[in-house]
N, C-alpha and C positions, 0 to 999 in steps of 0.2 A: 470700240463701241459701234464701228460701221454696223456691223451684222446685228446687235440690238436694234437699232437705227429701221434696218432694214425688217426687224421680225414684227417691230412696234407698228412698219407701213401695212405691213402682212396680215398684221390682227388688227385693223384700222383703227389703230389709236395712235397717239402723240407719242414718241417716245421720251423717256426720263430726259429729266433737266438734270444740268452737273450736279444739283445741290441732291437730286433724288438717287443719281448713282451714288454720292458719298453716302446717304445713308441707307444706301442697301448694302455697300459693301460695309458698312460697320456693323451694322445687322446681322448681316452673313459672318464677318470676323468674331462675332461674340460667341454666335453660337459653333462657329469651327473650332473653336477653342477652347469651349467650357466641353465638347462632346465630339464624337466623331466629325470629319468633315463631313462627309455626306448630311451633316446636320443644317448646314447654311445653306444650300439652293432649298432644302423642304422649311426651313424658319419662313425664308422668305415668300414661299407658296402660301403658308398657312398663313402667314400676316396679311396676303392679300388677299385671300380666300376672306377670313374674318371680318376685310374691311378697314382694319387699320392702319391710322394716320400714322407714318413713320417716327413720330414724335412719341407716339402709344405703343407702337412695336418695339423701338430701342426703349424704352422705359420695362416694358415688361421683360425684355429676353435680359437685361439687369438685374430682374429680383431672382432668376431661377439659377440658382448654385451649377458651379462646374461640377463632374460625375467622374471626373476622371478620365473624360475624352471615352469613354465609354459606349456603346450602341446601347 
C-alpha cells in the first residue's frame, strides 16, 4: 500500500484508512467476479466519480447479477 500511500500524497489528499482499503477491495472482488476483471478497477472509478459512500457502492454492485464474467 506504500505506492497508494504515496500516489494519495501526489494527488493531495489523505490516503485510504484500513477500513476503506477493505472495502474497496470487496468492491473490486464483486465485481471481478460477477464480470470480467478488468471490471473492479473501472467499478471502483465509477463509484467515485458518482460520489458514493462505500456502504452505497457495496450495496449496489449486490443487486447487479453476475453475466458470466462476461465483458
Amino acid at each position: 500500500m506504500q505506492w497508494c500511500r504515496a500516489f494519495a500524497t501526489a494527488a493531495g489528499i489523505d490516503p485510504p484508512t484500513d477500513q476503506e482499503i477493505d472495502d474497496l477491495l470487496a468492491l473490486a472482488a464483486i465485481a471481478a467476479h460477477a464480470s470480467a476483471r478488468q471490471s473492479a478497477p473501472i467499478t471502483c472509478w465509477l463509484a467515485a466519480k458518482a460520489g458514493m459512500t462505500m456502504e452505497r457502492a457495496l450495496a449496489v454492485a449486490q443487486t447487479i447479477p453476475d453475466n458470466g464474467r462476461t465483458q
